[in-house]
KEDREN-550401 format. One line per field, with one value per atom (N, C-alpha, C, O): residue number from 0; residue in three letters; atom name; y, z, x. Coordinates in nm, 3 decimals, always signed. Atoms other than C-alpha are relative to their C-alpha. Example, Ala and Ser with C-alpha at 12.3 -4.5 7.8 and 13.67 -1.06 7.14 Angstrom:
% residues 2
num: [0 0 0 0 1 1 1 1]
residu: [ALA ALA ALA ALA SER SER SER SER]
atome: [N CA C O N CA C O]
yy: [-0.119 -0.450 +0.120 +0.118 -0.119 -0.106 +0.109 +0.220]
zz: [+0.000 +0.780 +0.000 +0.066 -0.006 +0.714 +0.073 +0.090]
xx: [+0.089 +1.230 +0.090 +0.194 -0.082 +1.367 -0.077 -0.026]
END
This chain:
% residues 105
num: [0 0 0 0 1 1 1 1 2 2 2 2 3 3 3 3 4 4 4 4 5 5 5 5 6 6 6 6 7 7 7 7 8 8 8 8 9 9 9 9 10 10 10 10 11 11 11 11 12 12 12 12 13 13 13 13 14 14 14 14 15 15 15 15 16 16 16 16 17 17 17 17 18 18 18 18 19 19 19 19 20 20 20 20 21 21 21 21 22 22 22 22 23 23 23 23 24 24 24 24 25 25 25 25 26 26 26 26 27 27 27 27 28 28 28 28 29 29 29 29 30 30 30 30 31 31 31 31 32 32 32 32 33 33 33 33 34 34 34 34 35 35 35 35 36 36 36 36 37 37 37 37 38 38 38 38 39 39 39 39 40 40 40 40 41 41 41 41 42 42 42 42 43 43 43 43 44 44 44 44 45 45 45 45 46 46 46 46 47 47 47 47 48 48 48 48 49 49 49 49 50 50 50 50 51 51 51 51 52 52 52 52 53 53 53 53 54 54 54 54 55 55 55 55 56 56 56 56 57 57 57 57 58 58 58 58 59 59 59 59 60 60 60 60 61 61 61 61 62 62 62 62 63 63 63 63 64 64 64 64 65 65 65 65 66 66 66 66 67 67 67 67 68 68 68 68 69 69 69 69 70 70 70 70 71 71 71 71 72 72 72 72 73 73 73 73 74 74 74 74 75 75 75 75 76 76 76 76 77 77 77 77 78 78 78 78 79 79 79 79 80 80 80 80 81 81 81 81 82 82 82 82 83 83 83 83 84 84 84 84 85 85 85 85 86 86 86 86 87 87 87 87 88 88 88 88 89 89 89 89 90 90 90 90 91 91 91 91 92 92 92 92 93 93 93 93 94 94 94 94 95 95 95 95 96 96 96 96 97 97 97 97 98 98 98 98 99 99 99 99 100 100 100 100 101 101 101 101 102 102 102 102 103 103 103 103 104 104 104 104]
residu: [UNK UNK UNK UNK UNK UNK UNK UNK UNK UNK UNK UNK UNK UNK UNK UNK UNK UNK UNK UNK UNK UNK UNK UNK UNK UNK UNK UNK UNK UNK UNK UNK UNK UNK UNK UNK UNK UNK UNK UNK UNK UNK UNK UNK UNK UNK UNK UNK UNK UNK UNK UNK UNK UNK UNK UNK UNK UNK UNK UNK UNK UNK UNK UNK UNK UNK UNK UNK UNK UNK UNK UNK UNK UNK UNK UNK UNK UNK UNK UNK UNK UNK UNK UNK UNK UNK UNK UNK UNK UNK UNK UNK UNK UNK UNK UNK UNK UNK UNK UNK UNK UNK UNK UNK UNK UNK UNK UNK UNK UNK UNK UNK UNK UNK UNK UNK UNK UNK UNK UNK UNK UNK UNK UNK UNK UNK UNK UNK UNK UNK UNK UNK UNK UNK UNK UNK UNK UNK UNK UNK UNK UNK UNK UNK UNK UNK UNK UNK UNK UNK UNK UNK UNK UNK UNK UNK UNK UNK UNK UNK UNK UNK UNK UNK UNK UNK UNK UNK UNK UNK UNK UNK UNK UNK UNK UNK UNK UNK UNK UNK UNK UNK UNK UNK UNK UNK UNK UNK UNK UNK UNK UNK UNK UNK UNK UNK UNK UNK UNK UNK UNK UNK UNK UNK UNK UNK UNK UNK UNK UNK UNK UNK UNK UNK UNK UNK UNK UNK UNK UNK UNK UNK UNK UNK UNK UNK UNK UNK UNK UNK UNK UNK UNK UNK UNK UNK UNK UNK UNK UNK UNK UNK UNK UNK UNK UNK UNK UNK UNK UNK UNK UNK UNK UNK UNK UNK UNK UNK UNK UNK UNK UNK UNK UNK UNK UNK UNK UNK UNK UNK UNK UNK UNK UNK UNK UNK UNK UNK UNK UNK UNK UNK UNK UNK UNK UNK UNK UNK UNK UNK UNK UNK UNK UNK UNK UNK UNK UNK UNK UNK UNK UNK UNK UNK UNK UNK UNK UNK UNK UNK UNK UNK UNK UNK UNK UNK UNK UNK UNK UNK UNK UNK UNK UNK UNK UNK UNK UNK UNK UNK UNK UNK UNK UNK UNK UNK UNK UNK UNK UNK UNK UNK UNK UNK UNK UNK UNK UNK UNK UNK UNK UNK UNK UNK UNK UNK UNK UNK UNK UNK UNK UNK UNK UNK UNK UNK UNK UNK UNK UNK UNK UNK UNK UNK UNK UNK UNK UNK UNK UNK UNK UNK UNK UNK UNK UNK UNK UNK UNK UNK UNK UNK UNK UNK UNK UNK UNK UNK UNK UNK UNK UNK UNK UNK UNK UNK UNK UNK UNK UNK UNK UNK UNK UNK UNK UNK UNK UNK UNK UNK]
atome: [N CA C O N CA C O N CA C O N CA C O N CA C O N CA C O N CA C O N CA C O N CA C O N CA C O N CA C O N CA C O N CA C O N CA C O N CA C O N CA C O N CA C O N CA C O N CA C O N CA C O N CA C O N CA C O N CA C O N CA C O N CA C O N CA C O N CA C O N CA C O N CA C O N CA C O N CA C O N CA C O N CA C O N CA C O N CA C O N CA C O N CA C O N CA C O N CA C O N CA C O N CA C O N CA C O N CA C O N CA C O N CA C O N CA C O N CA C O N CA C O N CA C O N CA C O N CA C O N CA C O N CA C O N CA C O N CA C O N CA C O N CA C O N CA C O N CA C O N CA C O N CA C O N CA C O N CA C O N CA C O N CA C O N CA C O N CA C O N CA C O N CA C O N CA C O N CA C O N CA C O N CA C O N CA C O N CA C O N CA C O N CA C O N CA C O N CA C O N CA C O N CA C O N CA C O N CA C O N CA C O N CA C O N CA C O N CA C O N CA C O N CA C O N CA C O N CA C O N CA C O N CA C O N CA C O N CA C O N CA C O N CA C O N CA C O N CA C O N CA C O N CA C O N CA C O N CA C O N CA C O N CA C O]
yy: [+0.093 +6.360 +0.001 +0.035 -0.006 +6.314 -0.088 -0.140 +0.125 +6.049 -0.110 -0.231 +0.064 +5.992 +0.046 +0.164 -0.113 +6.059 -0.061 -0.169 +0.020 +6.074 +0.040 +0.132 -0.034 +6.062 -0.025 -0.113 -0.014 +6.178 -0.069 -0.095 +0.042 +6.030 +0.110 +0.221 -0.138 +6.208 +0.005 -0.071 +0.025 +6.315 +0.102 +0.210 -0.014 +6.275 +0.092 +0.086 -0.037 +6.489 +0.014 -0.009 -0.014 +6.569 -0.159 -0.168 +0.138 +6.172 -0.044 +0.006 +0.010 +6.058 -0.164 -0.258 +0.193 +5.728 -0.076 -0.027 +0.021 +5.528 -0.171 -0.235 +0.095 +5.233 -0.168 -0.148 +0.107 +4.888 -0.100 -0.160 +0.054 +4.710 -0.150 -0.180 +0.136 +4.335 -0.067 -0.144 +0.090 +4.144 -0.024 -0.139 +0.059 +4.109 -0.081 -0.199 +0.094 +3.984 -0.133 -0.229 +0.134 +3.743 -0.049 -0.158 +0.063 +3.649 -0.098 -0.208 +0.058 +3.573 -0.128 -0.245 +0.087 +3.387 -0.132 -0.247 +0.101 +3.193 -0.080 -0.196 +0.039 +3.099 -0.119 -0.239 +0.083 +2.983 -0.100 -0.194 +0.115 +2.782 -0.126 -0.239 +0.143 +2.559 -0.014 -0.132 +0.043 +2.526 -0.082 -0.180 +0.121 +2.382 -0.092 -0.179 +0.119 +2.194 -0.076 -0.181 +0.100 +2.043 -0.066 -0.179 +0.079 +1.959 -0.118 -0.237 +0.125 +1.791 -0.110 -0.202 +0.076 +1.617 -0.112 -0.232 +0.107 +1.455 -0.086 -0.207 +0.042 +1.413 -0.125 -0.236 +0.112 +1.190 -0.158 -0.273 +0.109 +1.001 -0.069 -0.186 +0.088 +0.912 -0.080 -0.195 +0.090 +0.749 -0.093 -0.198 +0.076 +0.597 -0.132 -0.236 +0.070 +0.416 -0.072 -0.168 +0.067 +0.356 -0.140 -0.251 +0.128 +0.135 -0.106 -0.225 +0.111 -0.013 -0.104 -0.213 +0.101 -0.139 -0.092 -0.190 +0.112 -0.273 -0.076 -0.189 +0.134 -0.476 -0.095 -0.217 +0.111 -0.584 -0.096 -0.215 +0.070 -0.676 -0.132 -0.246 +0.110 -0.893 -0.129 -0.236 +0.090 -1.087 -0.079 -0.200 +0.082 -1.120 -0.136 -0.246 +0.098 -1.304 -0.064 -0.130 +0.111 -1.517 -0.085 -0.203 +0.044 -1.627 -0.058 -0.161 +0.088 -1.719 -0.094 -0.190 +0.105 -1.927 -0.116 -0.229 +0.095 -2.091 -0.113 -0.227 +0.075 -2.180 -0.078 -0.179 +0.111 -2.337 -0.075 -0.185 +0.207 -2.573 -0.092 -0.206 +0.121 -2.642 -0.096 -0.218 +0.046 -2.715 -0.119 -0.229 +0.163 -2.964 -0.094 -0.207 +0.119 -3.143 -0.053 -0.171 +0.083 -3.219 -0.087 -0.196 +0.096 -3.317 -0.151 -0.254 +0.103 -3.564 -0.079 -0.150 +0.020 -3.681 -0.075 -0.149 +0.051 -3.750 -0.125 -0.221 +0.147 -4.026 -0.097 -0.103 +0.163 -4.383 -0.067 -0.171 +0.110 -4.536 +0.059 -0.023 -0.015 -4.327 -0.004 +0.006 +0.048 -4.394 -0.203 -0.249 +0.156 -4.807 -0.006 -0.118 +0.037 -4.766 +0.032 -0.067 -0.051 -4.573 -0.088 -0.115 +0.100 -4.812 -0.174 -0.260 +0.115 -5.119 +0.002 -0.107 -0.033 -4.988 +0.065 -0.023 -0.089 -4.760 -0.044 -0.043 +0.082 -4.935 -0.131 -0.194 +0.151 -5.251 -0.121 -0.240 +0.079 -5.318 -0.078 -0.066 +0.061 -5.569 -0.001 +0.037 +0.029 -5.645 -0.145 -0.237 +0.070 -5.839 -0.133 -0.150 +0.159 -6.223 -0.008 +0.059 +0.019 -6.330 -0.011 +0.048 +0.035 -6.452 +0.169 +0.210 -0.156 -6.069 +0.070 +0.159 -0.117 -5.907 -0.067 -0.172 +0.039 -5.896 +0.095 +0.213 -0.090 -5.803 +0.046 -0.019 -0.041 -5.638 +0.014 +0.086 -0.025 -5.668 +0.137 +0.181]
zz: [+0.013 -0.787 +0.126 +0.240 -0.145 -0.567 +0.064 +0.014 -0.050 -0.335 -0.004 +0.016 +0.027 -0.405 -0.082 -0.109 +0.107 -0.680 +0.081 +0.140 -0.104 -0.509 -0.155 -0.228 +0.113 -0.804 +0.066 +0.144 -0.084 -0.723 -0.084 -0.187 +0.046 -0.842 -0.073 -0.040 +0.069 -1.062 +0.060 +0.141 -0.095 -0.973 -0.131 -0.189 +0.142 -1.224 +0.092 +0.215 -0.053 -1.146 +0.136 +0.158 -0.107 -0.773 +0.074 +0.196 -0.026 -0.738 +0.033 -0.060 -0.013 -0.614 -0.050 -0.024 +0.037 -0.783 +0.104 +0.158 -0.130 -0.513 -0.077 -0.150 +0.051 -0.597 +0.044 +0.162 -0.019 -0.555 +0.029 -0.032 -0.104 -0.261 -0.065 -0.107 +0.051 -0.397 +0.083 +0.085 -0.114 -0.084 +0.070 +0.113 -0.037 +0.059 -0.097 -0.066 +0.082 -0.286 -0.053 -0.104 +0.033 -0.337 +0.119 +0.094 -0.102 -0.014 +0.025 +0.081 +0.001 -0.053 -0.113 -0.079 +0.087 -0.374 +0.057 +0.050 -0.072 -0.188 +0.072 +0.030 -0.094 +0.065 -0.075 -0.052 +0.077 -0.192 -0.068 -0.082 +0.093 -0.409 +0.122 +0.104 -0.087 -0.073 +0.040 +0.070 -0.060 +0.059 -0.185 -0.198 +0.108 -0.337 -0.029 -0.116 +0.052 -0.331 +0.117 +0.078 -0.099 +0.004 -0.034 +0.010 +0.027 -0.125 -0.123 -0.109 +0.056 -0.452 +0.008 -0.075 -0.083 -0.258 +0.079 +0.060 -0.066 -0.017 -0.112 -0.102 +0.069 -0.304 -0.067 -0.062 +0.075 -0.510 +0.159 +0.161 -0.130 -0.156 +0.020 +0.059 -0.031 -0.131 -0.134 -0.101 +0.127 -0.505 +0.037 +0.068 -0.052 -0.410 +0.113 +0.103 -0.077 -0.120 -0.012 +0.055 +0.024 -0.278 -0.093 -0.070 -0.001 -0.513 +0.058 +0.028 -0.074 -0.287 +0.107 +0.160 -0.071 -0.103 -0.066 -0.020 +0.070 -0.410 -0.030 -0.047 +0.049 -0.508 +0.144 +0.141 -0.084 -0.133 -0.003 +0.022 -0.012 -0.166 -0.098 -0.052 +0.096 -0.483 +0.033 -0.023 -0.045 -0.301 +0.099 +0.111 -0.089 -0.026 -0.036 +0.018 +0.096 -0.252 -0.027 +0.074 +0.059 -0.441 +0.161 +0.157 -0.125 -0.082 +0.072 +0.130 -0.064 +0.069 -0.081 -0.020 +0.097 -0.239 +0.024 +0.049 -0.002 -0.226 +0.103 +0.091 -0.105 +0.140 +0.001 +0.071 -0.023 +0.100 -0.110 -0.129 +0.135 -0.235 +0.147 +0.190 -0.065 +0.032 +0.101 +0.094 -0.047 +0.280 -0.050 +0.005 +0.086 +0.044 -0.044 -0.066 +0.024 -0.044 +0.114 +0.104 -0.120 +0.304 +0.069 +0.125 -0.071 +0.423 -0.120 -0.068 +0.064 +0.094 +0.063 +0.150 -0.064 +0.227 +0.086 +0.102 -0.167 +0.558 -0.018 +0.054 -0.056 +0.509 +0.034 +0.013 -0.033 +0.619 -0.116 -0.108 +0.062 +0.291 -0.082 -0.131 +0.036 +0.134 +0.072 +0.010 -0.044 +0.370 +0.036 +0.011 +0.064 +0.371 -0.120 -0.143 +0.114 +0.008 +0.025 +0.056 +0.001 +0.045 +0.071 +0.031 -0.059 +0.311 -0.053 -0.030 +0.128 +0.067 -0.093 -0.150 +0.170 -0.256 +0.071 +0.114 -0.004 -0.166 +0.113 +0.100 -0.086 +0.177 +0.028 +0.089 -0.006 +0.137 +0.116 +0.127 -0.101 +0.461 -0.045 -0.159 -0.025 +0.560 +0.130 +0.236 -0.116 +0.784 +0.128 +0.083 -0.082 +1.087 -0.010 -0.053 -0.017 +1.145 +0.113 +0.207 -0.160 +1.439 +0.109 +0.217 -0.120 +1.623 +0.030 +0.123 -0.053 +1.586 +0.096 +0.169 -0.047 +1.739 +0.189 +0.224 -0.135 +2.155 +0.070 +0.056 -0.082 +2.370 +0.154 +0.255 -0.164 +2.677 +0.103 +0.077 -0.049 +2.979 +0.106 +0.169]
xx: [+0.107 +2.947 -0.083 -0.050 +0.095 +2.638 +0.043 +0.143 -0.022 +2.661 -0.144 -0.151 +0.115 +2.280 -0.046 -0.024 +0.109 +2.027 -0.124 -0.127 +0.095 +1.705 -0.092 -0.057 +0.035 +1.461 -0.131 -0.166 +0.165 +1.086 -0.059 +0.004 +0.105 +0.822 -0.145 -0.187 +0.059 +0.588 -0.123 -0.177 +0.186 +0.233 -0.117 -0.129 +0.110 -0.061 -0.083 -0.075 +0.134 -0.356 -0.055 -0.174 -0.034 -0.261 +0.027 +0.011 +0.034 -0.235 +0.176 +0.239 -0.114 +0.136 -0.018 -0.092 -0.077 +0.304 +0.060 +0.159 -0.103 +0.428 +0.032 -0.042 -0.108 +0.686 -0.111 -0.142 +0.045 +0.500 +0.068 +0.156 -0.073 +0.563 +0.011 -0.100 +0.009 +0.648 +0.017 -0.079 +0.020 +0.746 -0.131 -0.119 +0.098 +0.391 -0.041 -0.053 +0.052 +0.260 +0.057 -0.001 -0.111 +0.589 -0.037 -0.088 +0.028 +0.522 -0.136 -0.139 +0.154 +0.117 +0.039 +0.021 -0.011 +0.217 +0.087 +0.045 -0.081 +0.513 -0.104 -0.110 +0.090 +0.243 -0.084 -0.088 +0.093 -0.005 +0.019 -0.060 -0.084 +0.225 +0.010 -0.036 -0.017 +0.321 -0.119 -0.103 +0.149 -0.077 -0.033 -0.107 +0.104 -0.150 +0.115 +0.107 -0.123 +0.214 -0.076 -0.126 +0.024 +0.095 -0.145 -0.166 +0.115 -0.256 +0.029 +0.002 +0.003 -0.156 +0.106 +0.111 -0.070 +0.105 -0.071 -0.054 +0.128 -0.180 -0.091 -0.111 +0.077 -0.397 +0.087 +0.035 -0.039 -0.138 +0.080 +0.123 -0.023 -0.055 -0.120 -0.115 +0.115 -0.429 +0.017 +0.044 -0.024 -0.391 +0.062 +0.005 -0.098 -0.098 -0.027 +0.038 +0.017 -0.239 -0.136 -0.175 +0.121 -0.573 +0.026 -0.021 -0.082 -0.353 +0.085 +0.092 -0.047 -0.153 -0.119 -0.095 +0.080 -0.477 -0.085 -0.143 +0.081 -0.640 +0.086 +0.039 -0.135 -0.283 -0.029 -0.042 +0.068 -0.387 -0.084 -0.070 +0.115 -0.696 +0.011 +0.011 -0.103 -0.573 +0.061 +0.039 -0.093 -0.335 -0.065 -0.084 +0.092 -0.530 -0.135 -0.142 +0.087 -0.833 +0.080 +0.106 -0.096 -0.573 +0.053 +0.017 -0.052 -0.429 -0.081 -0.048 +0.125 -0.762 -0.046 -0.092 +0.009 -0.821 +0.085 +0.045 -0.065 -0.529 +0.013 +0.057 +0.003 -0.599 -0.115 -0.120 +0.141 -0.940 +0.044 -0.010 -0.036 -0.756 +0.098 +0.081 -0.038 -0.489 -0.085 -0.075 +0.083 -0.747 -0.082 -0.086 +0.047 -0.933 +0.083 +0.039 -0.058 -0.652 +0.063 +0.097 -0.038 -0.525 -0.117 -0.104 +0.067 -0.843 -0.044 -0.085 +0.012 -0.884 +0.154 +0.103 -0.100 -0.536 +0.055 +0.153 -0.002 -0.613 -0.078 -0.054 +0.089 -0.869 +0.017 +0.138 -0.042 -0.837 -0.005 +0.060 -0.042 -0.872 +0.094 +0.172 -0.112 -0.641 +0.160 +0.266 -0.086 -0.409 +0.012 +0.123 -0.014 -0.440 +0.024 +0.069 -0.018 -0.407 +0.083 +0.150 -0.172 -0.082 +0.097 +0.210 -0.123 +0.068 -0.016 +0.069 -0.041 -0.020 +0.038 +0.041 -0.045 +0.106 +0.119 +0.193 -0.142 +0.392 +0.085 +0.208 -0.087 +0.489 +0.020 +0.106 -0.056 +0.438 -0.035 -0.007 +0.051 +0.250 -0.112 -0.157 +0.106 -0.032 -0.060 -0.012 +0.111 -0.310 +0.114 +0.183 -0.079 -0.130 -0.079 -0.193 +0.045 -0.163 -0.069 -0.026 -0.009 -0.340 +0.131 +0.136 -0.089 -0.034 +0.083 +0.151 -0.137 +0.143 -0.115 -0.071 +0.103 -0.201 -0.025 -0.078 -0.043 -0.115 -0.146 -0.181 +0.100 -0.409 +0.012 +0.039 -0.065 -0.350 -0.093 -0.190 +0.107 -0.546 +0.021 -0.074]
END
């Protein structure tokens, strides 16, 4: 037995066949596949974050709302006659007598 077969390549029309190299073109393709994995990778990260800033923006509106109701109801709240009404109805106070009112010089 040989230890090799060495098999030529034929030749059209003085033109030689030569074996087609595939590692550069697996290689170009390898290449190309990760440059359009890494683009639509970025591309679905900008999505991604374009929703997460409108669920922001969302929250944020609802949250500034809520602060200008609390805002109006603390300052209705605060007033002086709603507070005399509250400490005659619910506490039970009154206006002092003369003799409790001490003037200090």
């Amino acid at each position: 037995m040989s230890d090799a077969v060495i098999k030529s390549l034929p030749k059209i029309n003085g033109f030689t066949l030569h074996r087609p190299r595939l590692l550069p073109l697996l290689s170009f393709v390898i290449i190309l596949m990760l440059v359009a994995l890494v683009f639509v990778w970025s591309r679905l990260e900008v999505v991604n974050l374009e929703y997460a800033i409108s669920s922001s923006q969302g929250r944020l509106l609802t949250l500034q709302q809520e602060t200008r109701r609390l805002q109006l109801e603390a300052a209705s709240l605060r007033t002086p006659a709603r507070i005399e009404q509250v400490a005659r109805t619910r506490l039970g106070l009154r206006a002092p007598v003369p003799e409790q009112v001490i003037t200090l010089r």
